[in-house]
Wavefront OBJ file of the C-alpha trace (Angstrom):
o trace
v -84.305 -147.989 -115.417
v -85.400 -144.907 -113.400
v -83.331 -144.337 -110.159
v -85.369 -143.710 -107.254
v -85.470 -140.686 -105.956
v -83.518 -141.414 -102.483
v -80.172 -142.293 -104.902
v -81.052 -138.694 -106.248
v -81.028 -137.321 -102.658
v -77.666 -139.365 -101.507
v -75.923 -137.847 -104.527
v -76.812 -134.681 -104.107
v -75.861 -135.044 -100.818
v -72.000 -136.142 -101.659
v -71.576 -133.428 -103.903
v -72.361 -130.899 -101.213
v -69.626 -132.924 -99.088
v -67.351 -132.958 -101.576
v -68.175 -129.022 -102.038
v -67.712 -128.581 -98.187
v -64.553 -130.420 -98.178
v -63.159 -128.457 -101.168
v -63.824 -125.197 -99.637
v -62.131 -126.613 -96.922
v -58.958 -127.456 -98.240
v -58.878 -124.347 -99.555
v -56.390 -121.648 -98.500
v -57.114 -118.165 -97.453
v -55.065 -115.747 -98.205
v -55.857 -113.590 -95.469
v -52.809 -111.089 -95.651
v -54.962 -110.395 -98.949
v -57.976 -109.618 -96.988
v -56.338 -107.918 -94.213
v -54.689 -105.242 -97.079
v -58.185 -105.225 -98.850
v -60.094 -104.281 -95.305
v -57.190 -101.670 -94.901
v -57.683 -100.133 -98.457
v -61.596 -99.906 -98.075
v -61.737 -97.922 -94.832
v -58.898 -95.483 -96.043
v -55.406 -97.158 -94.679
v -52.121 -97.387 -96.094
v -51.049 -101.356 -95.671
v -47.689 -100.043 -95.989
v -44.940 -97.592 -95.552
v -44.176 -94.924 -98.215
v -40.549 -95.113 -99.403
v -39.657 -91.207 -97.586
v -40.698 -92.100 -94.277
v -38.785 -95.376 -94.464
v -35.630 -93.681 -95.609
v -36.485 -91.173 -93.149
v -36.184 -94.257 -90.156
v -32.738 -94.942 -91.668
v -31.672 -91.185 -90.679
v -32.780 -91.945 -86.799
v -30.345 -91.006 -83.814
v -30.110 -94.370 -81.902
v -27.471 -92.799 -79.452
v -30.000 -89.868 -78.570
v -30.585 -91.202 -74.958
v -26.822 -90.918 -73.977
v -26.817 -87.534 -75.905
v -30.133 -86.403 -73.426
v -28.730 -87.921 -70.000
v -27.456 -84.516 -69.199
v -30.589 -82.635 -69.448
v -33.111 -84.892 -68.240
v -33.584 -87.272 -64.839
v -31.722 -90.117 -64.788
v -34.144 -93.211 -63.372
v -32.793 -95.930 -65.108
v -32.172 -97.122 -60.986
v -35.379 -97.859 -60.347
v -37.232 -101.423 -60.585
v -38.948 -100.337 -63.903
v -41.521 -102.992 -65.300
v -44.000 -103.360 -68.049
v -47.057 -106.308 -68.314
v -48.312 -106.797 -71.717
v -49.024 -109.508 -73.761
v -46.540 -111.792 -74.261
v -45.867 -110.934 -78.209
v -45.563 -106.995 -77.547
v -42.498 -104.785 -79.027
v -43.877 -101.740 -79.247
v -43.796 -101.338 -75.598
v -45.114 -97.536 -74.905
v -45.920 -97.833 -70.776
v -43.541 -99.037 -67.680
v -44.225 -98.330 -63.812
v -42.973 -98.320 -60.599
v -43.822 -97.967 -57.290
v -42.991 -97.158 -53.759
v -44.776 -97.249 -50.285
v -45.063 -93.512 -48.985
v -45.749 -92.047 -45.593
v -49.213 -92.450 -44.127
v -50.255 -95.539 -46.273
v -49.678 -93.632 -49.659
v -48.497 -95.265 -52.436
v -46.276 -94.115 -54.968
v -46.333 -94.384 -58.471
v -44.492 -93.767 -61.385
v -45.712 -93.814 -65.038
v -42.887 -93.956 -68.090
v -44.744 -93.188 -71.163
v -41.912 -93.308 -74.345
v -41.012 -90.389 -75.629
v -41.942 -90.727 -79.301
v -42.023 -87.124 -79.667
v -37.611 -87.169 -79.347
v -37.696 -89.062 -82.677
v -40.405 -88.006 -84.772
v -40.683 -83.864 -84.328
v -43.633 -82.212 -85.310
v -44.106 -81.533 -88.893
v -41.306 -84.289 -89.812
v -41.941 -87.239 -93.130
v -43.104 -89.990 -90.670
v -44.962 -87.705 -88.258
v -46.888 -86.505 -91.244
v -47.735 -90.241 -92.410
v -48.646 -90.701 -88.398
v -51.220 -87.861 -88.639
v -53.273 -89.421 -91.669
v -53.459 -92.990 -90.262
v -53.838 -91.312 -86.375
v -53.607 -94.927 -84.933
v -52.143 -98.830 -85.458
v -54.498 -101.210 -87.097
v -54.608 -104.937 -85.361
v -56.110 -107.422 -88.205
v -54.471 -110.847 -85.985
v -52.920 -111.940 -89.188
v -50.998 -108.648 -89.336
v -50.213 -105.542 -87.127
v -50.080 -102.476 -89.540
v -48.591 -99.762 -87.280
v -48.938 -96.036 -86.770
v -45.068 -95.649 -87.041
v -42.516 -98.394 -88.579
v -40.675 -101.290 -86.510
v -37.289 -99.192 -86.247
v -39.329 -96.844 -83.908
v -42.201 -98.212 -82.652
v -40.445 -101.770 -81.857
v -37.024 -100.036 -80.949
v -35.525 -97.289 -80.539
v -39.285 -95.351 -79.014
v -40.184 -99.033 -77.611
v -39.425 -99.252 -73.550
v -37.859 -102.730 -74.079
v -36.373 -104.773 -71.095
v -32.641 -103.557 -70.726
v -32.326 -100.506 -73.371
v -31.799 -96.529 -72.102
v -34.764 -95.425 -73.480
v -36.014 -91.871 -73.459
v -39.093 -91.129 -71.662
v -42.027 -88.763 -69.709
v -42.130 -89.296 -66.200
v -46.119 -89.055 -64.698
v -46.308 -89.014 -61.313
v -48.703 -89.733 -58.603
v -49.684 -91.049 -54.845
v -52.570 -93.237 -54.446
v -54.047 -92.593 -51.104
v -55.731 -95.482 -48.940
v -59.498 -94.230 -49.996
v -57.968 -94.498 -53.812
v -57.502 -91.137 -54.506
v -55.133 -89.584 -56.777
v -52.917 -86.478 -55.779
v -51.072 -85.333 -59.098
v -47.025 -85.423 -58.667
v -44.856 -84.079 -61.183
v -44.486 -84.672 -64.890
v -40.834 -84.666 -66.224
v -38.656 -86.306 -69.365
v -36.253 -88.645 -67.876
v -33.768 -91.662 -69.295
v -35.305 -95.109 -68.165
v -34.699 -98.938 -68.053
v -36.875 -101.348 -68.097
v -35.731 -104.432 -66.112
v -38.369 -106.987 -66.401
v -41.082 -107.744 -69.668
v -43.855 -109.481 -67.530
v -46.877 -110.888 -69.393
v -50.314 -110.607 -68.192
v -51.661 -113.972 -67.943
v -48.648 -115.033 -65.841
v -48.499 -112.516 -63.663
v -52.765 -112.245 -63.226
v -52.352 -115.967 -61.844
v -49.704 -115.495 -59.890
v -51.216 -112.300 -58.275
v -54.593 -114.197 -57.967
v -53.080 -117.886 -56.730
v -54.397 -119.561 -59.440
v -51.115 -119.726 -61.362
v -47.274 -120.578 -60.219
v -44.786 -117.687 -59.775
v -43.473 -116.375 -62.928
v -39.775 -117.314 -64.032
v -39.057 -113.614 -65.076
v -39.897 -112.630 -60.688
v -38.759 -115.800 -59.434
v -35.536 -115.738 -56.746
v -36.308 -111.839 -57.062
v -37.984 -110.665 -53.497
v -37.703 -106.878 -54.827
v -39.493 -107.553 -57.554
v -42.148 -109.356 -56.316
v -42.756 -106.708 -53.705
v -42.934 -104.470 -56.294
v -45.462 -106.037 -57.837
v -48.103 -106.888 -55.312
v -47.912 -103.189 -54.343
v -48.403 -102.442 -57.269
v -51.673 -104.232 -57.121
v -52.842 -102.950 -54.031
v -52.418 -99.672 -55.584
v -54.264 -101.421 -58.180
v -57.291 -102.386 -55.958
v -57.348 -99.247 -54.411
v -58.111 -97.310 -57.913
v -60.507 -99.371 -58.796
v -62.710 -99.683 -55.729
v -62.269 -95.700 -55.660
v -63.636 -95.556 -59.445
v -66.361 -97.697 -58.984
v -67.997 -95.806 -56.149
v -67.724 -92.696 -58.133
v -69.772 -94.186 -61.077
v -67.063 -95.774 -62.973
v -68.791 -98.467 -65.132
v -67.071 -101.770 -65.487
v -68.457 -102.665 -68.444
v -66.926 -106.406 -69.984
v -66.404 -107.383 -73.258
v -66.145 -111.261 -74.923
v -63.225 -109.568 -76.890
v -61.609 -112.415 -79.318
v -58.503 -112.828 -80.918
v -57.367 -115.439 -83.374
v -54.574 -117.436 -82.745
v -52.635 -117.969 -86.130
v -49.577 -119.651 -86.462
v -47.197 -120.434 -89.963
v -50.434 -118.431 -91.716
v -53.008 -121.318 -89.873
v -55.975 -119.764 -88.005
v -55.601 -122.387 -84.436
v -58.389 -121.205 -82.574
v -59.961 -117.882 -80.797
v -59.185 -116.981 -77.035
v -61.357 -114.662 -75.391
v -59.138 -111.959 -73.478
v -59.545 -112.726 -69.694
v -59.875 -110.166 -67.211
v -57.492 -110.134 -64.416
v -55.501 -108.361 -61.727
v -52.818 -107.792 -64.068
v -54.481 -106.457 -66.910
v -56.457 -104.184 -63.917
v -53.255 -103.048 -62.769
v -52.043 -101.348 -66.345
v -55.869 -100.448 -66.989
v -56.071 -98.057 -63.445
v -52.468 -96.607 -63.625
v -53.185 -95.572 -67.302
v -56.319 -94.218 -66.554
v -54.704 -92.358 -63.291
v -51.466 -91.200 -65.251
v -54.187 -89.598 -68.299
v -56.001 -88.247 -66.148
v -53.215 -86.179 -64.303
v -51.815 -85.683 -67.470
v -55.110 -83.563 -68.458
v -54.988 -81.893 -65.309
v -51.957 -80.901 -65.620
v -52.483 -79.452 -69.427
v -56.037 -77.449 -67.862
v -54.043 -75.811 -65.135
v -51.603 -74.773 -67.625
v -53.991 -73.008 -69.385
v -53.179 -74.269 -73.224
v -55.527 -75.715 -75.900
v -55.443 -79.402 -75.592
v -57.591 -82.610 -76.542
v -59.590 -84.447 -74.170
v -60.824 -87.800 -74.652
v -64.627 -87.826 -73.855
v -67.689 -89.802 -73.887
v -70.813 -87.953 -73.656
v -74.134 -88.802 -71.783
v -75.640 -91.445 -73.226
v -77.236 -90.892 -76.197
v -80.408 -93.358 -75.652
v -80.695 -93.200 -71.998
v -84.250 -94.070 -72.153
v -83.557 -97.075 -73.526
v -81.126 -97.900 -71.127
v -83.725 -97.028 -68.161
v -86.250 -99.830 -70.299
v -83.647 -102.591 -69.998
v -83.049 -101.889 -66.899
v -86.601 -102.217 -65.945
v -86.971 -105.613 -68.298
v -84.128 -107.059 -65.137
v -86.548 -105.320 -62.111
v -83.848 -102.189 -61.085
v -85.655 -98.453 -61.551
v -82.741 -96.231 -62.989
v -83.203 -92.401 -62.589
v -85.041 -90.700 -65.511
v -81.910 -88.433 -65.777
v -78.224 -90.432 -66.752
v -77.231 -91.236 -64.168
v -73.237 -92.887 -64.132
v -73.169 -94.098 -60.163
v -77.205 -95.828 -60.877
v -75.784 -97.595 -63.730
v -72.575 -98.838 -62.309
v -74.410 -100.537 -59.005
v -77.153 -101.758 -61.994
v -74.096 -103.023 -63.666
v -72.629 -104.700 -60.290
v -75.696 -106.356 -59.643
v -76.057 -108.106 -63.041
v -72.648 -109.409 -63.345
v -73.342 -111.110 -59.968
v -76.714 -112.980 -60.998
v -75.774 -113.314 -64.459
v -72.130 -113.629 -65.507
v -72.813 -116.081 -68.523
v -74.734 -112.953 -70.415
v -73.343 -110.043 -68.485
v -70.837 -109.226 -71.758
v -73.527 -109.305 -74.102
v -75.356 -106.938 -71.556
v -72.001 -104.755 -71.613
v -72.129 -104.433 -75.213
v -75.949 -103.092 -75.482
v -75.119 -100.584 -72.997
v -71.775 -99.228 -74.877
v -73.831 -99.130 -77.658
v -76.922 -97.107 -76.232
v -74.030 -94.784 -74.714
v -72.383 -93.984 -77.820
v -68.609 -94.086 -78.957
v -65.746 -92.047 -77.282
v -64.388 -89.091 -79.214
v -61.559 -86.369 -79.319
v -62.536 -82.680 -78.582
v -60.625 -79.575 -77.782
v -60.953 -79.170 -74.105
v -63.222 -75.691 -73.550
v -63.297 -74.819 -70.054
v -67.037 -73.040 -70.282
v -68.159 -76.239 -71.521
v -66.635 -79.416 -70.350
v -67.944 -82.830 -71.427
v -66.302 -85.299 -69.125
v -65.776 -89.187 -69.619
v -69.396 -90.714 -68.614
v -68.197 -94.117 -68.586
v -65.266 -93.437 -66.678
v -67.070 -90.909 -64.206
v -63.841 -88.426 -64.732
v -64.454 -84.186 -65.892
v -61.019 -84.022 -67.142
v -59.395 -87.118 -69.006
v -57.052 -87.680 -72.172
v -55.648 -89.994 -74.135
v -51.070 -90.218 -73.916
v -49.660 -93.192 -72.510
v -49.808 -95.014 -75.778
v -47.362 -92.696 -78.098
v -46.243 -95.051 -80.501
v -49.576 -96.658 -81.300
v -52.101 -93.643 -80.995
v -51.667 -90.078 -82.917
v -53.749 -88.334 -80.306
v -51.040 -89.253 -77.616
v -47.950 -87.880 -79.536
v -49.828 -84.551 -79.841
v -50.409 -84.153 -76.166
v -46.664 -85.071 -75.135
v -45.467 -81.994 -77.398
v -48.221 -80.250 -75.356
v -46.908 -81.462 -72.540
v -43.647 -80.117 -73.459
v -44.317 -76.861 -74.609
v -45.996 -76.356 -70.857
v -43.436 -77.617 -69.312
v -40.551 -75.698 -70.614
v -42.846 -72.307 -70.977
v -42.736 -72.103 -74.089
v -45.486 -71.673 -77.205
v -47.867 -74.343 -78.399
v -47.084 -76.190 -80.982
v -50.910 -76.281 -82.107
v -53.387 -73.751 -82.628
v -56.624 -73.880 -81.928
v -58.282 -74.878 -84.830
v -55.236 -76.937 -85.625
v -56.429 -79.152 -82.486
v -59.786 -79.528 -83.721
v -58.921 -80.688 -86.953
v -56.512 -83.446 -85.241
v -59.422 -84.326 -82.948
v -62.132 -85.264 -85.097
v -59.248 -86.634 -86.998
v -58.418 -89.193 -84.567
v -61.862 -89.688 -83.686
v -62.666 -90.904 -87.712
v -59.728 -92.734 -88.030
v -60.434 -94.867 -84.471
v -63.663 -95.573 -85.784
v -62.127 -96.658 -88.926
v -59.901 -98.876 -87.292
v -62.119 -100.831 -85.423
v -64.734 -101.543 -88.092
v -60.875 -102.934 -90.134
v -60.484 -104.833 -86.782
v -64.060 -106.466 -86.859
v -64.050 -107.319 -90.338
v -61.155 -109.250 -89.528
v -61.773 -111.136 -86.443
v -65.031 -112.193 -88.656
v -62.828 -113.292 -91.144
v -60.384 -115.356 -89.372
v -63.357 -116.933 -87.565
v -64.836 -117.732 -90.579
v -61.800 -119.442 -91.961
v -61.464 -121.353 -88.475
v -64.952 -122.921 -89.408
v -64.275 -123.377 -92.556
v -65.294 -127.354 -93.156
v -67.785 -126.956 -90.564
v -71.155 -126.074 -92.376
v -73.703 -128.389 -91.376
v -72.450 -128.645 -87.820
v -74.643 -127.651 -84.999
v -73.364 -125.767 -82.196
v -74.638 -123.844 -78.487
v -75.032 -119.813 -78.909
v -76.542 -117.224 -77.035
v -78.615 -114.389 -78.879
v -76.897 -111.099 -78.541
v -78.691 -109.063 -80.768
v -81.429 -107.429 -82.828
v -80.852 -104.427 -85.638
v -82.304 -103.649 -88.560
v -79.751 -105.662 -90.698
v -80.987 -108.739 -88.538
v -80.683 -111.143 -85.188
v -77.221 -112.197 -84.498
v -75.975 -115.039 -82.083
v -72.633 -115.726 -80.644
v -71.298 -119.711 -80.525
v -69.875 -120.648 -76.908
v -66.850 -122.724 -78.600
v -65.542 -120.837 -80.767
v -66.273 -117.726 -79.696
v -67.440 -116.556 -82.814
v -70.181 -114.395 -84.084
v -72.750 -114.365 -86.848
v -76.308 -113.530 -88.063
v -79.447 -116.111 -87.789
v -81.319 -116.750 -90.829
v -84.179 -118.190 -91.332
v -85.123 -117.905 -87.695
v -88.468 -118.170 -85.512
v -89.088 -115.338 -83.095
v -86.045 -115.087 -80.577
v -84.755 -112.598 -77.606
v -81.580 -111.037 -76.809
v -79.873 -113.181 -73.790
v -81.297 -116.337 -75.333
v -79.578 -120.168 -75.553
v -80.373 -121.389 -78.522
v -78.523 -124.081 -81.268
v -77.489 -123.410 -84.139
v -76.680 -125.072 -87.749
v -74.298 -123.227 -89.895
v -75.114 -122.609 -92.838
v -73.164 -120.853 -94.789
v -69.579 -118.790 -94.949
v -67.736 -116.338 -96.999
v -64.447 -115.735 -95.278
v -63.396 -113.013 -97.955
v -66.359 -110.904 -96.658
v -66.898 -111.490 -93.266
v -69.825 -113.449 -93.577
v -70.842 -116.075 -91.265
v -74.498 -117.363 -91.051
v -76.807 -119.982 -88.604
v -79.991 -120.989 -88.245
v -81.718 -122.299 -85.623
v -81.257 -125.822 -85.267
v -83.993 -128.502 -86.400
l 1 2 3 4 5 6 7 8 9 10 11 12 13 14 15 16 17 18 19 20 21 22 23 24 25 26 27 28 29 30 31 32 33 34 35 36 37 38 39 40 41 42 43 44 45 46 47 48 49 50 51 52 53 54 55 56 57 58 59 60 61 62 63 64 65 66 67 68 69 70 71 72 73 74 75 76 77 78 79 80 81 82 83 84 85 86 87 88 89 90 91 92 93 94 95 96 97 98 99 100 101 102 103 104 105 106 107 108 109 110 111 112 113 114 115 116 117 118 119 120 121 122 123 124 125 126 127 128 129 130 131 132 133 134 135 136 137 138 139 140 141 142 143 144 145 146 147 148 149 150 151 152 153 154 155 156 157 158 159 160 161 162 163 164 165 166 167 168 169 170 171 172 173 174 175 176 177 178 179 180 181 182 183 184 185 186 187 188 189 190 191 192 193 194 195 196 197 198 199 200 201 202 203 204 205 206 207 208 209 210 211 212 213 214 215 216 217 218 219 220 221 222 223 224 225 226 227 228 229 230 231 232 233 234 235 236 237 238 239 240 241 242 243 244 245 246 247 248 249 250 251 252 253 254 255 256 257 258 259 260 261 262 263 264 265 266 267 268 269 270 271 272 273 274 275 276 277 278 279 280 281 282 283 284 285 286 287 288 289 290 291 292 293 294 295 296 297 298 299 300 301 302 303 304 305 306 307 308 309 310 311 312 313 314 315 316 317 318 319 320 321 322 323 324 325 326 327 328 329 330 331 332 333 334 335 336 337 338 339 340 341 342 343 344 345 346 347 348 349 350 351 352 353 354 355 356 357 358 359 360 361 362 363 364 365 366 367 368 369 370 371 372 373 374 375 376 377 378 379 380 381 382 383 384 385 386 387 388 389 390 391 392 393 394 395 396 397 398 399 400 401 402 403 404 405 406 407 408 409 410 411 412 413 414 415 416 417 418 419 420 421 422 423 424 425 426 427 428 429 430 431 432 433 434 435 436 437 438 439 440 441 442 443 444 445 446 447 448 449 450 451 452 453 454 455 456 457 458 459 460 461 462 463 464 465 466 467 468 469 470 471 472 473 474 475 476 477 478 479 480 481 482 483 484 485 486 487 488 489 490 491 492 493 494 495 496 497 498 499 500 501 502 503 504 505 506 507
């Protein structure tokens, strides 16, 4: 007897469940994919054997050996706020209140340079991979765990050798450049930015590593009014705060949990404004001393047309010329009357401004940092994670004890667009792999219909961004759509191996 062809239907239907639910209950490997993504865009995934025996060889007594030649702060209320899994600790600070409502500030960036000398096994192997690689299931790093996570790391309650960057912020939020200076320091309190961004904003309880501590906690709410100060100064120079639905995967015993979107907060604003003060009197410092050095730039934007367009699209006239202060009170406004797509806004802008690069400062014909609205900025408070910062503390260095450069001229330039290529690298390794951990988080979940905003249109097609999970992927088989639009969305397909994730518009 001929079955009818609804029983045909309902079959075919449980085999695609039982497909689903295989693929499912399948396991990733995704330390696979991480090395694979690694391999493709030019990455080592691990350490070759010389460098490693060269780690073994390491001084871990060389603070105590230094004390007598360098400052001794390892006095002061040093702390660092990270996130709450960091080792490779490269930044600390601490603050006092000066005369005439000044503030204070000090800026300990490690001293990688001590341990890994120019032209040394691992600072070679540092110089082809320029920067760490962060895949969420792995961190491959610039320079191995024995360094980066301890003896070069400014851990909570170690002497640690650092470089001192000084500098008062006034009460309009100026900076006035202080001294630069290797000292020995100690860190006396790892404080974690979610914690302490509550506290600071009185959403969240006091943190246990402040608590019964009244020097400490004065510490750190100057430090955030020096905070506040820098910013608000920034912003009415042109600075653009531009915002980001940055995800990261939470993975635990090899599991993929969830994604958490990185909040913004006071916290995370007061390591974002001292770094950005401490680089930029760090360039300064490196232009008055009149040596080749590499600037970290970002040039006018490279479709400002387009930018003027959108602007005009959400009723605000932007000059005809780029224009950094325009844009920024554009930028203000938007985030005000639209916060839900003011990241997805953020991201077509950083896109129509182009990427940051290295170049080799030339006086005649400085470039600036658009998006920062800064002539003279670099790149050093993150030594142990970033190539480009190692080179400018032996810069620093070399100026500060009179003495030759270390780098030549064209020796810069190579390092520059070095760093530049392997950042770039780096990130498109980091995408890959958030796509691929969200892909294995949905995994099981085709079929499923879900809320998503459209946040773009290229050539290779639209893409739309789920609310819950914050996860990304292209729209097939769609009717027409805009950029800033709500829409739902049916999954439809995934390849975790390659990134892929795919919706269409819901029925």
């Amino acid at each position: 007897m001929r079955k009818p062809r609804r029983f045909f239907q309902q079959q075919g239907q449980k085999q695609q469940k039982a497909r689903n639910a295989a693929k499912s209950a399948r396991t990733f490997d995704l330390h696979a994919i991480a090395r694979r993504a690694m391999e493709k865009y030019g990455f080592e995934s691990s350490f070759p054997p010389a460098v490693m025996r060269a780690m073994d060889s390491l001084d871990e007594r060389l603070p105590e050996r230094e004390i007598r030649r360098v400052r001794d702060l390892r006095g002061l209320l040093w702390s660092s706020i990270d996130n709450h899994d960091t080792m490779d600790l490269d930044q600390i600070e601490c603050c006092e209140a000066g005369q005439d409502g000044e503030i204070n500030v000090k800026v300990a960036i490690a001293d990688v340079d001590a341990y890994v000398p120019k032209g040394s096994v691992p600072d070679m192997h540092a110089r082809k991979s320029t920067t760490s690689v962060y895949t969420g299931i792995e961190t491959y790093p610039m320079l191995p765990d024995r360094l980066s996570k301890g003896l070069s790391s400014l851990f909570p309650d170690q002497d640690r050798l650092a470089m001192v960057i000084e500098f008062a912020v006034l009460p309009n939020g100026q900076v006035r450049p202080g001294q630069i200076y290797p000292a020995v320091v100690r860190n006396k309190a790892k404080l974690v930015y979610e914690e302490i961004g509550a506290w600071l904003e009185g959403t969240g309880p006091m943190p246990q590593a402040i608590a019964g501590s009244k020097i400490l906690e004065a510490q750190l709410r100057l430090q955030n009014a020096a905070s506040l100060r820098l910013g608000k100064y920034r912003v009415g120079q042109g600075a653009l705060e531009l915002e980001s639905l940055e995800a990261r995967a939470v993975i635990e015993n090899e599991q993929v949990l969830g994604l958490v979107v990185i909040e913004e907060n006071l916290a995370r604003h007061i390591i974002e404004n001292f770094m950005i003060a401490a680089n930029g009197v760090m360039s300064g410092y490196l232009e008055r001393a009149g040596i080749p050095t590499i600037q970290r730039v970002v040039r006018l934007p490279k479709d400002w047309p387009e930018i003027v367009r959108l602007a005009k699209l959400k009723g605000t006239q932007l000059p005809h010329s780029p224009n950094a202060l325009s844009l920024s009170l554009f930028l203000a406004k938007q985030r005000k009357l639209d916060p839900e797509r003011f990241p997805d806004l953020s991201l077509t802008i950083v896109k129509l401004i182009g990427n940051g690069e290295y170049v080799m400062y030339d006086k005649k014909k400085p470039i600036g940092h658009f998006c920062l609205a800064v002539r003279s900025y670099t790149h050093s408070t993150a030594p142990n994670r970033r190539y480009v910062d190692l080179i400018i503390q032996r810069l620093v260095k070399a100026a500060l004890a009179k003495t030759p450069s270390p780098y030549g001229k064209k020796e810069l330039e190579q390092a520059a667009f070095a760093c530049t290529e392997r950042e770039m690298a780096a990130k498109k390794v980091e995408r890959f792999m958030t796509k691929a951990e969200a892909a294995v988080l949905l995994t099981g979940k085709i079929g499923q219909t879900f809320d998503a905003i459209v946040t773009g249109a290229s050539d290779r097609g639209i893409y739309a961004r789920l609310f819950e999970p914050p996860v990304e992927g292209r729209l097939v088989r769609f009717a027409k759509v805009r950029v800033g639009q709500k829409i739902r969305v049916t999954l439809v397909n995934l390849d975790p191996q390659n990134g892929f994730i795919d919706f269409e518009l819901a029925r």
